[in-house]
C-alpha positions as CSV (number, residue, x, y, z in Angstrom):
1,X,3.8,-26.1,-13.2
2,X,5.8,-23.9,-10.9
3,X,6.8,-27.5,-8.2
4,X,8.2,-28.4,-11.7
5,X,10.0,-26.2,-12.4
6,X,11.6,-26.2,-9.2
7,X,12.2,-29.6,-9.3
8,X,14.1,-29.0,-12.5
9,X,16.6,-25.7,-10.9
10,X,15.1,-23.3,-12.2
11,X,15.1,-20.4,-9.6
12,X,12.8,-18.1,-8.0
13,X,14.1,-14.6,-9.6
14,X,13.3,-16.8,-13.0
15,X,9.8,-18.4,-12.2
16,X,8.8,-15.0,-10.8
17,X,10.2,-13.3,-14.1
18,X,8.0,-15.8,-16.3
19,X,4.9,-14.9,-14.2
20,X,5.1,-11.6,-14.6
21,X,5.4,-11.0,-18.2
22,X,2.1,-12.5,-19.3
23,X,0.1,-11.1,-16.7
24,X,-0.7,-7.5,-16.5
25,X,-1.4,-5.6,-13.7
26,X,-5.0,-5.4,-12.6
27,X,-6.5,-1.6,-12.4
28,X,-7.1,0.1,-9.1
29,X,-10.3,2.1,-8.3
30,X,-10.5,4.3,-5.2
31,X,-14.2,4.5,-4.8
32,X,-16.0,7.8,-3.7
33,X,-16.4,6.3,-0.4
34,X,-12.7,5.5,-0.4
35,X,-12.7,1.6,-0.7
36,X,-10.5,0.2,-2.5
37,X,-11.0,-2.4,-5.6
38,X,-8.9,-4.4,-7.4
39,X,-9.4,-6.2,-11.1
40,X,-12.2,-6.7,-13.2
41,X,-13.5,-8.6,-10.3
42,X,-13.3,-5.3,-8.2
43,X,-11.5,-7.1,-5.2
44,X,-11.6,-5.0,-2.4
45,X,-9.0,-4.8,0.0
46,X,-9.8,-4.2,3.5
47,X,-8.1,-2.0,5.7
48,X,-8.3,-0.4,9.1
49,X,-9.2,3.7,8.4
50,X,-5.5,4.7,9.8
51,X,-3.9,1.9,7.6
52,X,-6.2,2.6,4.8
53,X,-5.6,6.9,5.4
54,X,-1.4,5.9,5.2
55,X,-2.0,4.1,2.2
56,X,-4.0,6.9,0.2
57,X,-1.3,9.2,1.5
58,X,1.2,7.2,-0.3
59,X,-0.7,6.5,-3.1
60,X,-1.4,10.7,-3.7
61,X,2.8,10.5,-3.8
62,X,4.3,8.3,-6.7
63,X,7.3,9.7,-5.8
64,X,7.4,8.2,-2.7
65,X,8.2,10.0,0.8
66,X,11.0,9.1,3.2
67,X,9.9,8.1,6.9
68,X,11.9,10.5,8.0
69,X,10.0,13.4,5.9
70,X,6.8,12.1,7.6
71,X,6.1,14.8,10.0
72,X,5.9,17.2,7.0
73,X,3.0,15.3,6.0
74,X,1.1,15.2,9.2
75,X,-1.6,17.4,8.2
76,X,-2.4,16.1,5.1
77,X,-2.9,12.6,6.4
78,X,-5.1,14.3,8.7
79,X,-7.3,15.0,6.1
80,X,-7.4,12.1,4.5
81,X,-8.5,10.1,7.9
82,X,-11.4,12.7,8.0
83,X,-12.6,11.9,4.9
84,X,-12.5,8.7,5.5
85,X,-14.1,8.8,9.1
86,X,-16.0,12.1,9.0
87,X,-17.2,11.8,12.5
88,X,-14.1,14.2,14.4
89,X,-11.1,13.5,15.5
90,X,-10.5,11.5,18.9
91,X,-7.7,12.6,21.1
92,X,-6.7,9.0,20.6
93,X,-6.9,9.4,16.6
94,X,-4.5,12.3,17.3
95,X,-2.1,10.7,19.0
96,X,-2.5,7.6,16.4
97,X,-1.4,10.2,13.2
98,X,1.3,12.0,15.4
99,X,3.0,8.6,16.3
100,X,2.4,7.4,12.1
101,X,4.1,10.6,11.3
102,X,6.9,10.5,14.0
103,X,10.3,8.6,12.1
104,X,11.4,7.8,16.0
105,X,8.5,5.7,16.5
106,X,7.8,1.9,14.7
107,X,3.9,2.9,14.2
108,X,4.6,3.6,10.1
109,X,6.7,0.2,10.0
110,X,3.7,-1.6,11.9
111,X,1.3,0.2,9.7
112,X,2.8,-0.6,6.3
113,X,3.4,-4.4,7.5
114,X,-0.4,-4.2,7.8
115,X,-1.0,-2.6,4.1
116,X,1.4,-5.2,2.7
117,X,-0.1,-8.1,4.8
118,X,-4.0,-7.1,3.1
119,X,-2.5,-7.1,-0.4
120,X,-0.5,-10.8,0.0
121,X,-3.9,-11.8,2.0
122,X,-5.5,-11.4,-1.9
123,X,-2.5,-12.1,-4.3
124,X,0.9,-14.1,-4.5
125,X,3.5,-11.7,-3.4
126,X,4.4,-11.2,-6.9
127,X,1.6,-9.4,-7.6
128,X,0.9,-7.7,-4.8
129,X,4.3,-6.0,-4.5
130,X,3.1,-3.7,-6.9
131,X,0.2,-2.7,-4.5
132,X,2.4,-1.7,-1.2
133,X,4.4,0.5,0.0
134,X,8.2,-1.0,-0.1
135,X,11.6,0.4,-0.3
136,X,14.9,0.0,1.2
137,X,15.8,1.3,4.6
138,X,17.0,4.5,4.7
139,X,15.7,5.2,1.0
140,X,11.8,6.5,-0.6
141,X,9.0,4.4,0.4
142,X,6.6,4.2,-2.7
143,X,3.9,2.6,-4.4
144,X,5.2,0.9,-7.1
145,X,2.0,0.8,-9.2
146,X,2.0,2.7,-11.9
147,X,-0.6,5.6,-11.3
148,X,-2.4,5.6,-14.8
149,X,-3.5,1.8,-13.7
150,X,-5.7,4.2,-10.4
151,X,-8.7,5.5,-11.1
152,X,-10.3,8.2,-8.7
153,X,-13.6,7.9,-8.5
C-alpha cells in the first residue's frame, strides 16, 4: 500500500501522517529487574547496562535535559547503573559515566545513536521515534513518549 502510494506522489510527511493516526502507541513497562518491554507482545528491547542506565535517566526526565546540563546529572546516573549492575563500580565504569556526562566528549551522541538504533532494530522509525531520545542540536534531548503510556514495575 505504501509503494503505491508513492508511486502516485504522495509524500513521506503524508504517508507517515496516515500511519500514525490509526495506530496508537504501544505501552512501555520497566520491569523490576529493569528490562524493558514493549506492546501487548512485551517486546523487549536490548541494551548495553550504560546505554540502557542513559536511557532510564532520560526516561525519569520528560522534560528532557540538555547535553550540556549533563554533568549535573552524573550521580544520579550513577545510581541507576548500580541498580542495574549491582556488583560495584569498575574504575572503567567510572570513567564510562564521567565521559556520558561530559558535553565535550561524543560518548552521549554515540550512546543515544545506540538507544535509537535498538528501538528502529524493532519498529519502523515512525514508531520508534517516540521511544528515543531526539532533539535538535543545541536544544532539550527528551523522550517523546508520553509518560502515562510507562509503567514502573
Amino acid at each position: 500500500m505504501v509503494r503505491r502510494l508513492r508511486r502516485y506522489g504522495v509524500n513521506e510527511t503524508e504517508i507517515e501522517a496516515v500511519l500514525q493516526e490509526d495506530e496508537p502507541l504501544p505501552e512501555m513497562i520497566i520491569t523490576d529487574d529493569y528490562r524493558i518491554l514493549i506492546g501487548d507482545l512485551q517486546k523487549e528491547i536490548h541494551m548495553e547496562p550504560l546505554v540502557k542506565a542513559v536511557y532510564l535517566l532520560f526516561l525519569k526526565h520528560p522534560e528532557g535535559i540538555m547535553f550540556k546540563c549533563l554533568p549535573d546529572y552524573r550521580k544520579e546516573l550513577t545510581e541507576i547503573y548500580v541498580k542495574l549492575k549491582p556488583y560495584g563500580l569498575s574504575d572503567r565504569v567510572v570513567q564510562s559515566i564521567e565521559d556520558v556526562t561530559n558535553p565535550l566528549l561524543n560518548s552521549i551522541n554515540e550512546k543515544c545513536a545506540r538507544i535509537r538504533g535498538a528501538f528502529v532494530g524493532q519498529f519502523d522509525n515512525h514508531l520508534a521515534k517516540h521511544y528515543y531520545i531526539d532533539g535538535n542540536r543545541g536544544e532539550v534531548k527528551k523522550i517523546a513518549l508520553p509518560r502515562d503510556l510507562v509503567v514502573w514495575e
